[in-house]
C-alpha positions as CSV (number, residue, x, y, z in Angstrom):
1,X,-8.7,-9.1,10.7
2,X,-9.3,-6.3,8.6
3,X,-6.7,-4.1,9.5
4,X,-4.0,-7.0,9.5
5,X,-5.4,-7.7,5.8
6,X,-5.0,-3.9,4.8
7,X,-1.5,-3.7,6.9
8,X,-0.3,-6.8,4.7
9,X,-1.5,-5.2,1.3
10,X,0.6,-2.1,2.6
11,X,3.7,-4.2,3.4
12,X,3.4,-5.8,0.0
13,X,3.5,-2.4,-1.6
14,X,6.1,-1.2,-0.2
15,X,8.5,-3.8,-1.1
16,X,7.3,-3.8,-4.7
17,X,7.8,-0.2,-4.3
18,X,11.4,-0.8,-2.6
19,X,12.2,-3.1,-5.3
20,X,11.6,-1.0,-8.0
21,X,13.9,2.0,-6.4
22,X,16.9,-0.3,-6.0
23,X,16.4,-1.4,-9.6
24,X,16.3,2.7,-11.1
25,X,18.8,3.6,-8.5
26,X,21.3,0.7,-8.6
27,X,21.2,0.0,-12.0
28,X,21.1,-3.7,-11.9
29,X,19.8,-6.0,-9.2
30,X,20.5,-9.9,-8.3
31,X,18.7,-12.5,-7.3
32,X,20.3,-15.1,-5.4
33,X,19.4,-18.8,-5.8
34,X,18.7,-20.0,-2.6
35,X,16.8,-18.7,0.4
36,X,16.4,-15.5,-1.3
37,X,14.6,-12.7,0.3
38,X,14.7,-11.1,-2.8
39,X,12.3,-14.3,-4.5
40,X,10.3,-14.0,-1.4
41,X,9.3,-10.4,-1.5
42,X,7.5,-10.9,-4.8
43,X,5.7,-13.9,-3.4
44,X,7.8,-16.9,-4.9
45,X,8.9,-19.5,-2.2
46,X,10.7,-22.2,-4.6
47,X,13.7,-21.4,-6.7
48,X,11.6,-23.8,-9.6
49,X,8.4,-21.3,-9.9
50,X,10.5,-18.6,-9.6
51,X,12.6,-20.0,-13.0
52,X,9.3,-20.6,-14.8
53,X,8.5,-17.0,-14.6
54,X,12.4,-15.9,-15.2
55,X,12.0,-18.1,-18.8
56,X,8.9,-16.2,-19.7
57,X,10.3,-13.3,-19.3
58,X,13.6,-14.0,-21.2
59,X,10.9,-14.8,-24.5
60,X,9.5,-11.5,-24.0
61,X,12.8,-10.3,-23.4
62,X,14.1,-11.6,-26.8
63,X,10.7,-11.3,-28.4
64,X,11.3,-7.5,-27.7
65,X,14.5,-7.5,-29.5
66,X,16.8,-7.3,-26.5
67,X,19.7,-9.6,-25.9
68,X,18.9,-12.2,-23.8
69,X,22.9,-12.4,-22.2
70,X,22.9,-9.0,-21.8
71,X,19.5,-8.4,-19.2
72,X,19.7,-11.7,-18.0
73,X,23.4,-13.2,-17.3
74,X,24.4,-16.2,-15.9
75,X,26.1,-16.0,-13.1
76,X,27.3,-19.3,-10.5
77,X,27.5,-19.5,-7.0
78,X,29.4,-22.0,-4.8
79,X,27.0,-23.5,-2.1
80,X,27.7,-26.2,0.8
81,X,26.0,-29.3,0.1
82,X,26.4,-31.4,3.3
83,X,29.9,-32.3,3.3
84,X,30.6,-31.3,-0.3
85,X,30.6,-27.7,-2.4
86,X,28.5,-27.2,-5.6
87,X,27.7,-24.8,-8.0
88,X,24.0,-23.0,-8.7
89,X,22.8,-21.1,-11.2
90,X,22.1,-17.3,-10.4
91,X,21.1,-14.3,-12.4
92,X,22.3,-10.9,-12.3
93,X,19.2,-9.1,-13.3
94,X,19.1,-5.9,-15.2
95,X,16.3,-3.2,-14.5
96,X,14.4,-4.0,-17.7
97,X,14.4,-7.7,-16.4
98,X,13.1,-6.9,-13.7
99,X,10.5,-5.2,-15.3
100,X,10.0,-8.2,-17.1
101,X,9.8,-10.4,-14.6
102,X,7.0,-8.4,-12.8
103,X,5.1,-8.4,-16.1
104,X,5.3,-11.9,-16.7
105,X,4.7,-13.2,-12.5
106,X,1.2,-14.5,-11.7
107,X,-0.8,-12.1,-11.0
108,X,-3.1,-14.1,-8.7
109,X,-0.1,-13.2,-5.9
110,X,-1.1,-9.8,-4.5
111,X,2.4,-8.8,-4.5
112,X,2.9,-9.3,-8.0
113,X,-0.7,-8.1,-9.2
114,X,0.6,-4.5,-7.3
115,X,3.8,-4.3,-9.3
116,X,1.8,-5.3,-12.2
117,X,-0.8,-2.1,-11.5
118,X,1.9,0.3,-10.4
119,X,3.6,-0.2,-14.1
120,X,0.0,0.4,-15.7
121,X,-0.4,3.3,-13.8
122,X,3.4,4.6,-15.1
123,X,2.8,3.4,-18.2
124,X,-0.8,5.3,-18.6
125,X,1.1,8.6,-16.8
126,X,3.6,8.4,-19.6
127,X,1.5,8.2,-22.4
128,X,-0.8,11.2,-21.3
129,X,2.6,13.7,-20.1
130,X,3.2,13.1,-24.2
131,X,0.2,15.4,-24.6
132,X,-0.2,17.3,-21.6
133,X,-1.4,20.3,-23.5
134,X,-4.1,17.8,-24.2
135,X,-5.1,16.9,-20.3
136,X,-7.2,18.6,-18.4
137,X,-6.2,19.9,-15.4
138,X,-6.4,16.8,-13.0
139,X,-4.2,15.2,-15.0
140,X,-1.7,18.0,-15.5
141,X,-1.4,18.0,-11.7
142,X,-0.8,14.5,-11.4
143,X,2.3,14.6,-14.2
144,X,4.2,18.2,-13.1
145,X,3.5,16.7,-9.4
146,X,5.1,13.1,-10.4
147,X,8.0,15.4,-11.7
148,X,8.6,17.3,-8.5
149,X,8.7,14.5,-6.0
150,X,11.7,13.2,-8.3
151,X,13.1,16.8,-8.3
152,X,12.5,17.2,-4.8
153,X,14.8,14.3,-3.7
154,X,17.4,15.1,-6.3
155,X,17.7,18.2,-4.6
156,X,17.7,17.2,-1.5
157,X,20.7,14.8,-2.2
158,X,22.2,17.8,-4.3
159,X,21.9,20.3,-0.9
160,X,22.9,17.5,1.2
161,X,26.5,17.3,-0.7
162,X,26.8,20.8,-0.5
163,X,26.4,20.7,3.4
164,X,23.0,21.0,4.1
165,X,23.0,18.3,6.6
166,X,20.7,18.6,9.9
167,X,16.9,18.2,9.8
168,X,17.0,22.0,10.4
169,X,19.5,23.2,8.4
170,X,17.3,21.6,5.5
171,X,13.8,23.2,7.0
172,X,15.4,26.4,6.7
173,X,16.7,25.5,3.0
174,X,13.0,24.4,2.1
175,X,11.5,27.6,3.4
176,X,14.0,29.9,1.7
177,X,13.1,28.6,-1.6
178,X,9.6,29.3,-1.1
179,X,10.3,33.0,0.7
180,X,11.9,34.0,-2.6
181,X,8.9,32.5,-5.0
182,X,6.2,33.6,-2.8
183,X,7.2,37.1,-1.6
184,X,8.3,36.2,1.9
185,X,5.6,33.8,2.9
186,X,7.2,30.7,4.5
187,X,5.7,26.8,4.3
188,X,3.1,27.5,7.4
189,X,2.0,30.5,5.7
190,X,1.2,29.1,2.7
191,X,-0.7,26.1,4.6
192,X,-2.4,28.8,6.6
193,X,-3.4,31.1,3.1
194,X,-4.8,27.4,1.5
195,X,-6.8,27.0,4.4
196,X,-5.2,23.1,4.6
197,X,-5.6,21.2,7.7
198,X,-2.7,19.2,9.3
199,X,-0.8,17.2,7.8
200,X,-1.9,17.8,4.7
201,X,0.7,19.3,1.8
202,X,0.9,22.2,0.4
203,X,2.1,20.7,-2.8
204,X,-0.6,18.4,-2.7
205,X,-3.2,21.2,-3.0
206,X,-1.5,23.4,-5.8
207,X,-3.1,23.7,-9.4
208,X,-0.9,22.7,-12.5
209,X,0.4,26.5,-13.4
210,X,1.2,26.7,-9.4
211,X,2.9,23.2,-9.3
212,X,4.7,24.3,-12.7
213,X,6.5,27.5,-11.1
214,X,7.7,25.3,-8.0
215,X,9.1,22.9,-10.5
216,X,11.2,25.4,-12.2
217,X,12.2,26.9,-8.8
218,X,13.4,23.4,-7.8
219,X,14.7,22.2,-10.8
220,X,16.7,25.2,-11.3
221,X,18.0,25.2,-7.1
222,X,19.5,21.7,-7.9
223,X,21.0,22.3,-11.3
224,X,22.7,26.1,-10.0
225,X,24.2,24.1,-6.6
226,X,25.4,21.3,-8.5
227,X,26.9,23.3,-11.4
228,X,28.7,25.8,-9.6
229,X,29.4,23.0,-6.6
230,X,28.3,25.0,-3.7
231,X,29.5,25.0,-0.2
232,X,27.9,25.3,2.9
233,X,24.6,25.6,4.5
234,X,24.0,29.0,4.4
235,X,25.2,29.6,0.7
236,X,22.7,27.2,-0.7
237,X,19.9,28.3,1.3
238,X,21.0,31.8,-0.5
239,X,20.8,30.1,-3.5
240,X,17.6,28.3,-2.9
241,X,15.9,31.8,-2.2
242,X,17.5,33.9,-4.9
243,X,16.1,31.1,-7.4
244,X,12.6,31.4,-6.4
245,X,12.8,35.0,-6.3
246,X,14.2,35.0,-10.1
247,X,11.6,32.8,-10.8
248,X,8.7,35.4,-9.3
249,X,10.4,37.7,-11.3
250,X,9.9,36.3,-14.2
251,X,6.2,35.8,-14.0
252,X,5.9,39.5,-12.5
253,X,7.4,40.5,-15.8
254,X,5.2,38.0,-17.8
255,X,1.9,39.4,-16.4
256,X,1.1,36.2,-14.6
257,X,-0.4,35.7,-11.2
258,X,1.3,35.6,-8.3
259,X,1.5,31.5,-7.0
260,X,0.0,33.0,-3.6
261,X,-3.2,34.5,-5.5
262,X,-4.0,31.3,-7.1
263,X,-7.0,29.5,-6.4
264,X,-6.7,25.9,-4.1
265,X,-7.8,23.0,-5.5
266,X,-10.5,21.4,-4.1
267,X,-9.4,17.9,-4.6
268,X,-5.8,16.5,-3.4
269,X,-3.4,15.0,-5.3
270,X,-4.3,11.6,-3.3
271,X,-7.6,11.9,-4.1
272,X,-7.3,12.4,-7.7
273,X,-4.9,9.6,-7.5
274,X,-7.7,7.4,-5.7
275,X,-10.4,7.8,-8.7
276,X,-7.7,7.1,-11.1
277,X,-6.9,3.5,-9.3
278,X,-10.3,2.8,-8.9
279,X,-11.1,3.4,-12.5
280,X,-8.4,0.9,-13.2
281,X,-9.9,-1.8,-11.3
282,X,-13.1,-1.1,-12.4
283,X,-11.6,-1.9,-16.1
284,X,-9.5,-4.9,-14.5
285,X,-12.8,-6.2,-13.5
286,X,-14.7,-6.1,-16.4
287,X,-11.3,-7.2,-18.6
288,X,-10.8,-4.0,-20.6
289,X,-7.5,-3.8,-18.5
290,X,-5.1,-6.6,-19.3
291,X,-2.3,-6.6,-16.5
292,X,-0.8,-9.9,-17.2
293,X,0.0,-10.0,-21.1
């Protein structure tokens, strides 16, 4: 029973997950009136609770100083009504409504209440990557680490237009990028040096000054192929390994320690991430956390 408990909470997470990608990828997203899957992945079975929620957010929505036409048009639909047509009312959703309408859903539904931490959570990562010389090194980790996983699939979109297309072709891509930033030494010889068991990432057991050299390297892989549109597999696997060599170079020339000398976290990035999330529901619990304002 457990399990099938834990498996739903997972399910629900990774639609409010889902959801949240379409709305930061697609730009705007729509919810249709009537047997929606859309209303049913955050938990809302009838069009009329769904609308209660949509009004809210519309107040906070204007109350914000946004135009209310603008995140939340209108939109109508022609439906069959036994032997007759007739129209419903639609909404063509913006991102920021979206947002919205997570904030303002109950938070009693576990689907919702998930949306509603995962924005805390982005909100409270925000706020401390404005002072980041302020963090302490946890903390660092988690933010330059948030930055590379969205580095790491623009890059992997960016090599994939430029023909790096099979699983292996992009293994070899990956390593070359690390062979030039860590003086030859491949993904498997990294996880060997940490002393990291499988599965476990190397990335996920780098310190923030480590984490900050491979976000440069990556950074600067996707901006050079993209710039100077690179073709071909083999040409931006060059490219991937001459960037992290330049970037070696550069903190040869600085004085700074080679990211295969430095030390290994003892924590993972999960784990950190675990203490934060149960800090927050420790808050939630004693109402020091409001996630439903």
């Amino acid at each position: 029973m457990r399990m099938m408990v834990e498996k739903k909470k997972s399910i629900a997470l990774i639609i409010i997950l889902l959801t949240i990608v379409v709305i930061f990828i697609c730009g705007r997203y729509y919810f249709v009136h009537n047997k929606s899957y859309k209303n049913e992945a955050i938990d809302y079975a009838k069009w009329e609770n769904f609308a209660k929620v949509i009004k809210r957010a519309m107040i906070a929505c204007e109350n914000s100083g946004h135009s209310i036409p603008d995140d939340f048009p209108e939109v109508r639909k022609i439906v069959e009504a036994g032997v007759t047509t007739k129209p419903k009312k639609d909404y063509e959703l913006s991102r920021y409504a979206c947002y919205l309408i997570v904030q303002n859903g109950d938070p009693r539904k576990e689907v919702i209440a998930l949306g509603q931490t995962y924005f805390a959570i982005q909100t409270y990562r925000q706020e401390v990557a404005d002072h980041f010389n302020e963090l302490d090194e946890d903390n660092r980790r988690l933010v330059v680490r948030g930055d590379i996983k969205q580095w790491n699939q623009m890059l992997a979109e960016t090599a994939h237009n430029a023909g790096v297309i099979t699983n292996e072709e992009f293994a070899i891509f990956q390593n070359a990028g690390y062979m030039g930033l860590y003086g030859g030494l491949d993904v498997d010889d990294i996880h060997t040096k940490k002393q990291l068991e499988v599965g476990q990432k190397i990335l996920d057991y780098m310190g923030s000054t480590e984490l900050i050299a491979n976000l440069f390297r990556i950074s600067q892989t996707e901006e050079k192929l993209r710039k100077d549109k690179i073709v071909g597999a083999e040409t931006a696997t060059s490219v991937h390994y001459n960037v992290g060599k330049e970037v070696r170079t550069a903190i040869e020339k600085i004085g700074g320690t080679m990211p295969e000398d430095l030390p290994t976290p003892e924590k993972s990035i999960q784990q950190i991430e675990k203490e934060q999330m149960q800090r927050l529901k420790n808050k939630a619990k004693k109402g020091k956390l409001m996630l439903d304002e």
